[in-house]
C-alpha positions in Angstrom: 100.9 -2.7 81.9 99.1 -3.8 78.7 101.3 -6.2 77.0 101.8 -5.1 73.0 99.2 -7.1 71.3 101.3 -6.3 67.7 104.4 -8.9 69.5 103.1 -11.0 71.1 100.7 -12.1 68.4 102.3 -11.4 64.7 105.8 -12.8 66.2 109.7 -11.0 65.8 110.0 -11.2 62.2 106.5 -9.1 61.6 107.2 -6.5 64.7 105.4 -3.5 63.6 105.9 -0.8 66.6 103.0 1.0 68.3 102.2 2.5 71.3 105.2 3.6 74.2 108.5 3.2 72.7 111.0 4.4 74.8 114.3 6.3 73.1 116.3 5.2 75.9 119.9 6.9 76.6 123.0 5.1 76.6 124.5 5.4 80.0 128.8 6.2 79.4 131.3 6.6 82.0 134.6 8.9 81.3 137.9 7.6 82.5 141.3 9.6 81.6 139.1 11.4 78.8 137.9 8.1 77.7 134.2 7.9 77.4 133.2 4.4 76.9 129.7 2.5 77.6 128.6 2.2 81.1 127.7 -1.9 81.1 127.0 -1.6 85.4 124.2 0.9 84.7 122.6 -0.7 81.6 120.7 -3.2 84.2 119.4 -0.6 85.8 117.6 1.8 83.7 116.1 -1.2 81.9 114.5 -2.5 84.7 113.4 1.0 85.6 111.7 1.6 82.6 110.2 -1.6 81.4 107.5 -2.3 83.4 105.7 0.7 81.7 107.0 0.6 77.8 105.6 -1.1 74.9 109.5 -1.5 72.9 112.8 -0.1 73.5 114.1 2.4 70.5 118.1 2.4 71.2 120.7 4.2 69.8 118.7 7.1 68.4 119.8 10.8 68.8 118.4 10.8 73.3 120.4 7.4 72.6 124.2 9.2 71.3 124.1 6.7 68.2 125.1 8.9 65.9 127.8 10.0 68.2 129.3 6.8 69.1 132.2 5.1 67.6 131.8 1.7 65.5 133.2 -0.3 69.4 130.8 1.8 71.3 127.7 1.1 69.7 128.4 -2.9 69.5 129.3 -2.9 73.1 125.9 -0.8 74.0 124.0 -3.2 71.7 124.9 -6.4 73.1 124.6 -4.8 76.9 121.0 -3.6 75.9 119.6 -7.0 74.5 121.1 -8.7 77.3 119.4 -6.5 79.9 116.6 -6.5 78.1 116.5 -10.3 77.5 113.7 -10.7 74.8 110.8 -8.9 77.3 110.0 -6.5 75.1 110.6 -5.8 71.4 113.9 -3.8 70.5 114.6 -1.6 67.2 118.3 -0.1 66.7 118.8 3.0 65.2 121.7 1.9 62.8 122.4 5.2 60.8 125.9 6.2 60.5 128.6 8.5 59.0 128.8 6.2 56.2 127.4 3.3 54.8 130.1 1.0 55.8 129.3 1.8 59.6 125.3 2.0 59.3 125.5 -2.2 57.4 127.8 -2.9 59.8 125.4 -2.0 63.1 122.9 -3.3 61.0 124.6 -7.0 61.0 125.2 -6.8 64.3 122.0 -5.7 65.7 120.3 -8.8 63.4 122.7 -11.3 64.9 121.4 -10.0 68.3 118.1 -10.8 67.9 116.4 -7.5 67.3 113.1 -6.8 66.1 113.7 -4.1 63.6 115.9 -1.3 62.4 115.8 2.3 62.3 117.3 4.7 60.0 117.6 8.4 59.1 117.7 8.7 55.7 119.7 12.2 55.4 122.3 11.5 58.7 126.2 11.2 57.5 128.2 11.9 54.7 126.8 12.9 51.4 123.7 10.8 52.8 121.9 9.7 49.2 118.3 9.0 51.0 117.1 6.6 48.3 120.6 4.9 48.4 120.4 4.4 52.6 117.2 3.0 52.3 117.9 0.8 49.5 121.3 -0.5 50.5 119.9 -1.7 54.5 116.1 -3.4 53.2 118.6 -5.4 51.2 120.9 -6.3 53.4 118.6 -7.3 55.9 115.6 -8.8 56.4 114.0 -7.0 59.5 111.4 -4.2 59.4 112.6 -0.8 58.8 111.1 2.3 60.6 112.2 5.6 59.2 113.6 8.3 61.7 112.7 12.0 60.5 114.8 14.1 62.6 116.0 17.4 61.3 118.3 17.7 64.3 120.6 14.7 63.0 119.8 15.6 59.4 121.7 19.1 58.5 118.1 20.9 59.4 116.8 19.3 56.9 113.4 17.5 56.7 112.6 14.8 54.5 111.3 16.0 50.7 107.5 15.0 50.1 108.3 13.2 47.3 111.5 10.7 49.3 108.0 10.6 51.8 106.3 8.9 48.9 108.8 6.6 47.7 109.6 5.1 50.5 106.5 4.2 52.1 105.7 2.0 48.8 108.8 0.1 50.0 107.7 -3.5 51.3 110.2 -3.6 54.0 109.1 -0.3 55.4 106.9 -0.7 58.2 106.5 2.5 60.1 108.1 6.1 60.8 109.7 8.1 63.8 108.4 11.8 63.0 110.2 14.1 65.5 110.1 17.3 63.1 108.1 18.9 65.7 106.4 20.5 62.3 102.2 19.6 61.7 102.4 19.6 57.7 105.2 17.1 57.7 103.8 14.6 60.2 100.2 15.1 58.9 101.8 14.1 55.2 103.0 10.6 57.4 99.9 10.3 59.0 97.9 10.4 55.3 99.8 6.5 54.6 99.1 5.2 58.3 97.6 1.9 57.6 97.8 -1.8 59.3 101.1 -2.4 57.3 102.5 1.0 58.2 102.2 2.8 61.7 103.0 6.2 62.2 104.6 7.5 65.9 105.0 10.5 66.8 108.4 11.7 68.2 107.7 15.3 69.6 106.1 16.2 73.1 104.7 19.0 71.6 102.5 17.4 68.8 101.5 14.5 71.2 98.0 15.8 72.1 97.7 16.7 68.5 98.7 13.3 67.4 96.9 11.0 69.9 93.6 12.6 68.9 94.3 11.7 65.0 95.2 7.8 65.8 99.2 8.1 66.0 99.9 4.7 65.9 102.3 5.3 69.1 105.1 7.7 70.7 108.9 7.9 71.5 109.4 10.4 73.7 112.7 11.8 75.4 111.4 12.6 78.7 110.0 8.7 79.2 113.7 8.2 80.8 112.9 10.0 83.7 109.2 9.5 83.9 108.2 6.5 82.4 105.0 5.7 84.2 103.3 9.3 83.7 104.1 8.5 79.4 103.0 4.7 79.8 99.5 4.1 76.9 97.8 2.7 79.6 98.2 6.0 81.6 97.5 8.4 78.2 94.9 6.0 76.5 93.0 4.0 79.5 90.8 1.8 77.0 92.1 3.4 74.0 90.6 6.9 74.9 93.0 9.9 75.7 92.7 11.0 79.2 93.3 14.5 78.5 94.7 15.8 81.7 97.5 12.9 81.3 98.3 14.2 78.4 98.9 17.9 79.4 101.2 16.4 82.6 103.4 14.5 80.6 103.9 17.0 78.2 104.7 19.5 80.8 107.4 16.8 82.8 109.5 17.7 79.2 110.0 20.9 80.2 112.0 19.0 83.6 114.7 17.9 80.6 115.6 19.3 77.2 117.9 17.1 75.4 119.9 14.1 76.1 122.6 15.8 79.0 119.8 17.1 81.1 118.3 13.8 81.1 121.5 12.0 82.0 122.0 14.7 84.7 118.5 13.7 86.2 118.6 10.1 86.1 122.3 10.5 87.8 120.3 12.6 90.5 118.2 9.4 90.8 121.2 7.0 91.2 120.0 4.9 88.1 123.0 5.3 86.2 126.5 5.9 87.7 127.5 9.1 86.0 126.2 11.7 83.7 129.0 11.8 80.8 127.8 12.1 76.9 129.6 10.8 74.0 129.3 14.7 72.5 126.3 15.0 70.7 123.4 17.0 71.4 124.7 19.2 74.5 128.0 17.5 74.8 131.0 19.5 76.7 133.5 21.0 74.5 136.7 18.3 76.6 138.9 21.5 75.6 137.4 24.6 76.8 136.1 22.7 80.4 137.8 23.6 83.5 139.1 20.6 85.0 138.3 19.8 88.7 139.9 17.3 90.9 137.7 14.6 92.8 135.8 16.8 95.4 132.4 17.7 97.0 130.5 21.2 96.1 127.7 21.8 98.7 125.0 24.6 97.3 123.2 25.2 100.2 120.4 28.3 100.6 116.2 28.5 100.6 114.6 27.9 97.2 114.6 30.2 94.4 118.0 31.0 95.0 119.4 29.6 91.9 121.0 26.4 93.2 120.2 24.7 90.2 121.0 27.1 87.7 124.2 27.5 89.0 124.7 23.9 89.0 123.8 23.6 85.6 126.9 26.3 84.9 128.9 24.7 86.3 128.4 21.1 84.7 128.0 23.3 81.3 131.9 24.4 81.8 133.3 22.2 83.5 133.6 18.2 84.4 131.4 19.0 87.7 128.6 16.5 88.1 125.5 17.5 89.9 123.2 16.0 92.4 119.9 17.6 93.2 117.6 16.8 96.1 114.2 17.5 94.3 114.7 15.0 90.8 115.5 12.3 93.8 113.1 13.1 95.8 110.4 12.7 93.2 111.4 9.1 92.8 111.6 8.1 96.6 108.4 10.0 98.0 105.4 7.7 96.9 102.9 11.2 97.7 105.1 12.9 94.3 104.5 10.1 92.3 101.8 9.6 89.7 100.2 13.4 90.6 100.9 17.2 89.3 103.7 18.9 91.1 102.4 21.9 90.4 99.2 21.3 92.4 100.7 19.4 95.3 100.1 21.2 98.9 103.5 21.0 100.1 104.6 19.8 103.2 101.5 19.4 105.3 102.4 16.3 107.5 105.8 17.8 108.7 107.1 14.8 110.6 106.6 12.3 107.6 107.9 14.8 105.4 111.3 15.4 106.9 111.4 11.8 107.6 111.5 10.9 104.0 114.1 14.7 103.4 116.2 12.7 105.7 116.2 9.6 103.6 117.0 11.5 100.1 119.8 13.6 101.5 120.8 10.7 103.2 121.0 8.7 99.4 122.0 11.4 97.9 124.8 12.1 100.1 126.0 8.0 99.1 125.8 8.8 95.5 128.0 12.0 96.1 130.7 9.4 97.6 130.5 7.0 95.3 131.3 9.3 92.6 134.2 10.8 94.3 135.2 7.4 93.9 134.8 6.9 90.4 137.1 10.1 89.9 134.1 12.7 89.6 134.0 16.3 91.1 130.5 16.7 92.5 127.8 19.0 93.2 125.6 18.8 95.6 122.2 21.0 95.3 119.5 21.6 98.2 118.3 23.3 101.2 120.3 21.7 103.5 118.3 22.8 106.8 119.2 21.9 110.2 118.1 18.2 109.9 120.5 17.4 106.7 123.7 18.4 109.1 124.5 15.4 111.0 124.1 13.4 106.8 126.3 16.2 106.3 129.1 15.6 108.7 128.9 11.9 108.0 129.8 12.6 104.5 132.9 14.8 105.8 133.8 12.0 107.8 133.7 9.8 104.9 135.6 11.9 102.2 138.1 13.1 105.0 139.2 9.2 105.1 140.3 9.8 101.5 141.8 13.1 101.7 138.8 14.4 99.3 137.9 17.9 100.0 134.6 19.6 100.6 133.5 23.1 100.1 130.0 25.0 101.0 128.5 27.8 99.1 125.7 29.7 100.4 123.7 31.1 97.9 121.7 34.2 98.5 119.7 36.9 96.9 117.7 40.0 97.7 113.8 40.0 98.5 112.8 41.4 94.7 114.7 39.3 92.6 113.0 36.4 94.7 110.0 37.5 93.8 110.4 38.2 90.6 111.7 34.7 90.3 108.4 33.4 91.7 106.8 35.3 89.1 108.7 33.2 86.3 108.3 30.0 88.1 103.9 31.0 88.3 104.5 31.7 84.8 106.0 28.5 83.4 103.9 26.0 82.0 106.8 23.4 82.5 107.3 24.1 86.1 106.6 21.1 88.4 107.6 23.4 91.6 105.4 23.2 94.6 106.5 26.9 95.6 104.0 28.6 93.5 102.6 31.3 95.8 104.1 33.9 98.2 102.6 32.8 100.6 104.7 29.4 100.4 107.9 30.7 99.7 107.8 33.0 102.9 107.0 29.4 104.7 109.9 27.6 102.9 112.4 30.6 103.9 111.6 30.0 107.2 111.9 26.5 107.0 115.1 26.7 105.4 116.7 29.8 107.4 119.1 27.9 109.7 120.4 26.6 106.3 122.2 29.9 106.5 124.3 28.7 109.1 126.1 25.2 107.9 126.8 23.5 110.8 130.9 23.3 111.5 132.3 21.1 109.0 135.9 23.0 109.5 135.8 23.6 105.4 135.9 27.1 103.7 132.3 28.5 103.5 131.8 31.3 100.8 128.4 33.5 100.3 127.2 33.8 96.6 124.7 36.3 95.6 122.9 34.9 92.3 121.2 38.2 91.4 125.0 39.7 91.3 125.6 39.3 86.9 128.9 38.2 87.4 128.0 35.5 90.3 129.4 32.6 88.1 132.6 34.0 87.7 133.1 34.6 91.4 131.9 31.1 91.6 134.7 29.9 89.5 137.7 31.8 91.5 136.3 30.8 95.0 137.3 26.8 93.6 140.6 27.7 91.9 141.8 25.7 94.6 140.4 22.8 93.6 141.2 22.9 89.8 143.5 20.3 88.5 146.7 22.8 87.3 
């Protein structure tokens, strides 16, 4: 990892950011519909990331700022720098429903020891741009990076002529452009100079942007894949390494927006659950259906729709899910630093349900230790013969604590698996290593005894996914299992 020549040699107080800055989530944890920040995992996804990150952007819209309370976001803060523990540089994302708030977090982060501060002019209540900008440069004396983001800004971009005013504003050092639109970002790139660095904040302009001398990235899916987003990987030498480029903008496509990413790095085990504070994607608390601590196995061949019905289920109700493939990705050293999509699955079939074995056998742990932390969970994947005796240990384990576990067998008829197959060719984002017929027929017979769950003495129910009201019948086969 190429240390970030801009720190290490200008100092804190002159921290102009460039390169791999990562927008790193805030991991939360919900106790009697509490959601508060999750200081055990904070540790973890720092360390996990680090090694291959050039600054750490927290608290911006992948980080829930704007959707966390005043006690929330100081908590985080301190928790973050901590962690962090001056290894890399750090800017805070301090905008606010008011200006009260945003000069608040902006104290606080500068009594932490931050490197600079972020803002989005247009986020909160009657947001005056000029006025936002004007009242934090003079309340503080660290940099200032501007955050375009429609998302967090009504829709709205900002105006060409805010654009010009406030890159004339000493204390302005750089921007976050994640408008995802080429005439705004080019109108940033126009004022890159050494005094003002430009980074782009959109996957989908990051060829685009590395070929015109962005000044640097922040990048959503860098959570869950940091070393396929680290410079050195994208610029070796400071030349783009074009077929980097085009893999890490398809990994995005594993993610889209701040829940799925807390779902995945759950999966992993790097943070302990996957709650939101209820921004982008959060659960509406009164419409979900409530379950009581308990185990969800969806077993059944690929293409089935394990994790599509998974994600249904976590969409509409407090269900947290746990899928074999995102974990799998992080344990098997052959998966890591190469394209999914063009890996020859499973040709060294002793070594590769050896290491199956090991991921159901983690992912089976984090199952229980959620159960334990109050948490309904689901657990996704083939579940062939050599997952049953994991399987029965994890009965053993949940029957101790009167925590009950049910199997669903999904299914679905010969055509709509291959017309799934045709969407999964099709997909640009797709990192599935079941891209031909040819190896789907092999993974069916691989995973055909996983039609036959070995006797856990729970109730077993069949789902067919191509059925249009399958999540429904989903729903009634746990009514059981709801908290009344």
């Amino acid at each position: 990892m190429t240390e970030n020549p801009t720190f290490r040699e200008e100092g804190l107080s002159n921290y102009r950011p460039v390169r791999a800055i990562i927008p790193l989530i805030t991991p939360a944890v919900e106790q009697s519909g509490r959601v508060s920040v999750d200081r055990e995992s904070i540790p973890r996804i720092v360390d996990f990331v680090l090694p291959h990150v050039n600054a750490f952007f927290l608290l911006g819209s992948t980080g829930e700022g704007p959707y966390m309370n005043l006690d929330n976001k100081r908590e985080a803060l301190e928790r973050f720098v901590s962690a962090i523990n001056k290894r890399r540089p750090i800017l805070v994302h301090v905008s606010s429903p008011n200006s009260q708030e945003m000069l608040a977090v902006a104290e606080r982060a500068e009594s932490l020891g931050v490197d600079g501060l972020v803002l989005s002019p247009l986020f909160g209540e009657d947001a005056n741009p000029y006025e936002r900008v004007t009242q934090l440069v003079n309340l503080s004396g660290l940099p200032v990076t501007i955050y375009n983001n429609p998302n967090i800004q009504h829709g709205q971009s900002l105006a060409p002529e805010f654009i010009e005013w406030v890159v004339a504003q000493p204390k302005v050092v750089a921007v976050k452009d994640s408008s995802s639109q080429a005439v705004v970002f080019q109108q940033w790139l126009s004022h890159r100079s050494p005094s003002f660095r430009v980074l782009q904040g959109s996957s989908r302009l990051l060829k685009e942007s590395l070929v015109n001398g962005v000044d640097g990235y922040v990048l959503q899916s860098m959570n869950f894949s940091p070393t396929q987003h680290s410079w050195d990987v994208l610029m070796p030498n400071g030349v783009m390494d074009d077929e980097a480029v085009n893999q890490a903008i398809a990994i995005r496509g594993q993610a889209k927006g701040t829940p799925d990413i807390k779902r995945l790095l759950h999966n992993m085990g790097l943070i302990r659950s996957p709650s939101t504070f209820g921004g982008e994607g959060g659960i509406d608390q009164e419409k979900r259906t409530i379950f009581k601590p308990s185990v969800l196995v969806l077993c059944g061949p690929p293409l089935v729709g394990k994790t599509t019905l998974a994600l249904k289920l976590t969409e509409r109700s407090n269900f947290v899910s746990l899928d074999v493939d995102p974990l799998r990705n992080i344990m098997d050293p052959s998966r890591q630093g190469v394209n999914l999509r063009d890996k020859q699955p499973y040709k060294d079939r002793e070594k590769q349900l050896a290491m199956m074995k090991s991921v159901f056998t983690r992912l089976c742990k984090i199952a229980a230790e959620d159960t334990m932390l109050g948490y309904p969970v689901i657990l996704s994947g083939g579940f062939a013969a050599y997952t049953h005796d994991i399987l029965r240990e994890l009965k053993e384990h949940l029957d101790e604590r009167n925590i009950p576990l049910r199997v669903l067998r999904l299914t679905t008829n010969r055509d709509e698996l291959l017309r799934r197959l045709e969407e999964r060719i099709k997909d640009p984002y797709s990192q599935s290593d079941i891209r031909t017929e040819e190896n789907l027929d092999w993974a069916l017979t691989l995973f055909a005894d996983s039609t036959s769950i070995p006797n856990l003495n729970v109730p077993v129910a069949v789902i067919d996914t191509s059925d249009p009201n399958h999540i429904e019948k989903t729903f009634r086969e746990l009514e059981d299992l709801r908290v009344k």
